[in-house]
C-alpha positions as CSV (number, residue, x, y, z in Angstrom):
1,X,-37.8,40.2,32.8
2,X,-38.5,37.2,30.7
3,X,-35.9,34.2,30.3
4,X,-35.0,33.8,26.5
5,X,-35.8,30.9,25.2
6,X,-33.7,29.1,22.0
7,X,-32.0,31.4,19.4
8,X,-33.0,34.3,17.1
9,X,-33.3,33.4,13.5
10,X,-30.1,35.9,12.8
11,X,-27.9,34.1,15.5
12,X,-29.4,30.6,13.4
13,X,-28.2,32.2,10.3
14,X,-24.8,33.4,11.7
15,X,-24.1,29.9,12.8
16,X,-24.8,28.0,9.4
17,X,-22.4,31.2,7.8
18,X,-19.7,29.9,10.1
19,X,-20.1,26.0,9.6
20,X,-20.6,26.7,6.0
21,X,-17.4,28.3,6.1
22,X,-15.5,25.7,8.0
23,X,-16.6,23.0,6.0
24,X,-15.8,25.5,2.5
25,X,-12.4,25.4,4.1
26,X,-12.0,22.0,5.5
27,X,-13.1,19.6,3.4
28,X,-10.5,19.7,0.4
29,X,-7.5,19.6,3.5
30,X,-9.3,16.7,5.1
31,X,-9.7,14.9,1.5
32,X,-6.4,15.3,0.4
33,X,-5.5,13.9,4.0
34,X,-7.4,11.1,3.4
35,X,-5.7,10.0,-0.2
36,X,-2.2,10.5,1.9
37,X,-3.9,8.1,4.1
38,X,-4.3,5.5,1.7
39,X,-1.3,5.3,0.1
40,X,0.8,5.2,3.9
41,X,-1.9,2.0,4.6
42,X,-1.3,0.4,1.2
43,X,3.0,1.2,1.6
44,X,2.2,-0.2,5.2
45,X,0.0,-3.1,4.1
46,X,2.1,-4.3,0.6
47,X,5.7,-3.8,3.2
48,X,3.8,-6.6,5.3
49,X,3.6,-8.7,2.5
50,X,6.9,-8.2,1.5
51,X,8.4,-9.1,5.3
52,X,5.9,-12.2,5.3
53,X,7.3,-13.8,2.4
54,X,10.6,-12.9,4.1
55,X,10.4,-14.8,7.3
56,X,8.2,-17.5,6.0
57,X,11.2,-18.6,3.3
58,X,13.6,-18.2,6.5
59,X,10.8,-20.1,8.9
60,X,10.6,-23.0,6.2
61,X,14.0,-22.9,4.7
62,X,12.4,-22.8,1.3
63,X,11.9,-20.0,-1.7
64,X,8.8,-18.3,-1.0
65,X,7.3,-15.5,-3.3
66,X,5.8,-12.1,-2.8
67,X,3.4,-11.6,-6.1
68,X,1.8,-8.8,-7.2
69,X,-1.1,-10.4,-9.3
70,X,-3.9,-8.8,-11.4
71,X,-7.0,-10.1,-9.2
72,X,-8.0,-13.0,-7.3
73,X,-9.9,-15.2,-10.0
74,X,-8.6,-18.6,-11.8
75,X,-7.9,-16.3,-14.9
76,X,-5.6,-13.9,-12.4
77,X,-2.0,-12.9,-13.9
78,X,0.8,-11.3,-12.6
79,X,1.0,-7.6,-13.2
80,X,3.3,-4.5,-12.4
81,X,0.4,-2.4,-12.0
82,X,-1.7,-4.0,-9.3
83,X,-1.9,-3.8,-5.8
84,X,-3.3,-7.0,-4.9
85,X,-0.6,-9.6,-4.2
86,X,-0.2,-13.4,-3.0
87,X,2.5,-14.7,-1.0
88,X,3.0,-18.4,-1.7
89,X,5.2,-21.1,-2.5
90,X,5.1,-21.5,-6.3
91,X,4.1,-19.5,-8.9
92,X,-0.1,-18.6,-8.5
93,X,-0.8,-17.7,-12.1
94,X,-4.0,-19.0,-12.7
95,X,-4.6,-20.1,-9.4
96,X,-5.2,-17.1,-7.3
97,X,-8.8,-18.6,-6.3
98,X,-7.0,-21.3,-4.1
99,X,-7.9,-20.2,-0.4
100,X,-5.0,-19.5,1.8
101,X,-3.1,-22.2,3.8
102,X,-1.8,-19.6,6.3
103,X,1.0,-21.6,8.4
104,X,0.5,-24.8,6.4
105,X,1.2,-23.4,3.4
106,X,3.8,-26.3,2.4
107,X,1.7,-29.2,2.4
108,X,-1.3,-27.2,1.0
109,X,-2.5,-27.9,-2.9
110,X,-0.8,-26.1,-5.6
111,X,0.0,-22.8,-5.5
112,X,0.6,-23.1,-1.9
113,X,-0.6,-19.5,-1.0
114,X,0.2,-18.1,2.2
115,X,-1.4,-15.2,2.6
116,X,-3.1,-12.7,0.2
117,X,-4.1,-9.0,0.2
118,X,-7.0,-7.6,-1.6
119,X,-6.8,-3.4,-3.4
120,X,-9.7,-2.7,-2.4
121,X,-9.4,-3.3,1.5
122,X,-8.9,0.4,2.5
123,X,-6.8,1.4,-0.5
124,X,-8.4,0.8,-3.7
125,X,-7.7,4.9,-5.0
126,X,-4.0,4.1,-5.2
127,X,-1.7,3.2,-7.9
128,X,0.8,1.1,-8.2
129,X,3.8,0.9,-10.4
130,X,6.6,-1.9,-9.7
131,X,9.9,-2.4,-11.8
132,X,8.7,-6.5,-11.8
133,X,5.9,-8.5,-10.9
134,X,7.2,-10.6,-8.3
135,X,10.4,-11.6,-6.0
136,X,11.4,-14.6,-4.4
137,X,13.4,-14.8,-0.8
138,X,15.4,-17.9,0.0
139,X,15.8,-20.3,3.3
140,X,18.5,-17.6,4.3
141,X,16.0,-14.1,3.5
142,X,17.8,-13.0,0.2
143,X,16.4,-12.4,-2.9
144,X,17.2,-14.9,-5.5
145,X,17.8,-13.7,-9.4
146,X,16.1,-11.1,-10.5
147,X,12.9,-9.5,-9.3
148,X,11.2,-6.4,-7.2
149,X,13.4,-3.6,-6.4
150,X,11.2,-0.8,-6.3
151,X,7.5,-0.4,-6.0
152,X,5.9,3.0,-6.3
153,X,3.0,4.4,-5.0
154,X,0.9,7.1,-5.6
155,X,-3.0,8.7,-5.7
156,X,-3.7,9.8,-9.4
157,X,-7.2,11.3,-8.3
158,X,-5.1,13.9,-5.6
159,X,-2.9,15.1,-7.8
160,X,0.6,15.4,-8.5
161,X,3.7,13.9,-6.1
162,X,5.3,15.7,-4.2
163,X,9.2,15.2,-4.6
164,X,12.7,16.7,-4.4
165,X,12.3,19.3,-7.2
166,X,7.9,19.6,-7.3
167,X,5.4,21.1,-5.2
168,X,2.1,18.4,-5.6
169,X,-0.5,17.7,-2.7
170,X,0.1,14.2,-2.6
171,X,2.8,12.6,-0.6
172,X,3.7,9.7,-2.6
173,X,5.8,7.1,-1.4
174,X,7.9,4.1,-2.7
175,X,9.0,0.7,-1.1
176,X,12.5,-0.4,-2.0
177,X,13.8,-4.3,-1.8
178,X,17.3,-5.0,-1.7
179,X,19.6,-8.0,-2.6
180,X,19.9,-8.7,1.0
181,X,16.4,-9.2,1.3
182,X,15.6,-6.1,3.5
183,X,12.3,-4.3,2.4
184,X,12.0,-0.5,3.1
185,X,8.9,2.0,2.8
186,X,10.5,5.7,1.6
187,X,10.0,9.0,0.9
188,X,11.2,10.2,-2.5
189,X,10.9,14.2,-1.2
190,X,12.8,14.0,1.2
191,X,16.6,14.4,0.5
192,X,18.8,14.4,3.9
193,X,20.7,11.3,4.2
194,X,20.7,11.4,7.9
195,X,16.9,10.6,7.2
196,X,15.6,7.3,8.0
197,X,13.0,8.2,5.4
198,X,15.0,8.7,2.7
199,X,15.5,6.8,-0.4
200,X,18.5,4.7,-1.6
């Protein structure tokens, strides 16, 4: 009795059938995932942002603002519909080319940026709509005036969001920012308020 060697050309064609079928099956689950994905990375990402600005105005007992600005150029603006954002000492309109000071930020040049985040770093399908452009903490964390209180985000190119009241694949989320200062990433579906996920 001779050994058999490789596979039959039905067995080759019954295994392509079945990864043809898994990947028929899997691929629109695994690319909605991934749209889910970016919009947790770019709540998790602009929430950083938000706590920076937070701790540096406590750390140098001075207003410090979280922007969100149009793009990085000398021609940038601020904008409720962008997710890249600066967090700096004054006001970076027009100056959003400045590099970064990082801890230094108050003796650095004009606009005295502290940090800034880019869209298109692992996020760049997600959009972004914010009740203002910007919000400024004080030496004591609190917000001062008017200025950010809600920033929602979603994945226009997945669909609609899912929410209290509508079935959608996407799981949209929204950060909230309140007087006290306290930044929080949120779930608008879900509507138990013994859930630390829900929204205010």
């Amino acid at each position: 009795m001779r050994l058999q060697r490789g596979v039959t050309l039905i067995e080759l064609m019954i295994g392509l059938v079945i990864m043809a079928l898994v990947l028929f099956l899997g691929v629109p689950a695994f690319t909605t995932f991934l749209q889910n994905t970016q919009i947790r990375n770019a709540g998790a990402t602009t929430l950083q942002g938000l706590d920076l600005a937070r701790s540096e105005a406590v750390r140098l007992n001075t207003p410090v603002r979280f922007q969100l600005v149009s793009d990085f150029t000398s021609a940038c603006t601020l904008s409720t519909t962008s997710l890249n954002w600066i967090v700096s000492l004054a006001d970076p309109t027009g100056l959003c080319n400045v590099a970064p000071a990082g801890g230094n930020a108050s003796t650095a040049a004009a606009p005295q940026i502290v940090e800034e985040k880019n869209a298109s770093e692992g996020s760049a399908n997600v959009a972004v709509t914010a009740d203002a452009s910007n919000v400024v903490f004080n030496g004591l964390g609190r917000v001062v005036g008017t200025g950010i209180t809600q920033i929602d985000l979603s994945n226009p190119a997945g669909g609609n969001c899912q929410n209290a009241t509508t079935p959608g694949p996407m799981r949209c989320l929204r950060i909230q920012v309140s007087t006290g200062g306290q930044a929080k990433l949120c779930d608008p579906k879900v509507t138990d308020t013994t859930d630390p996920r829900v929204c205010d």
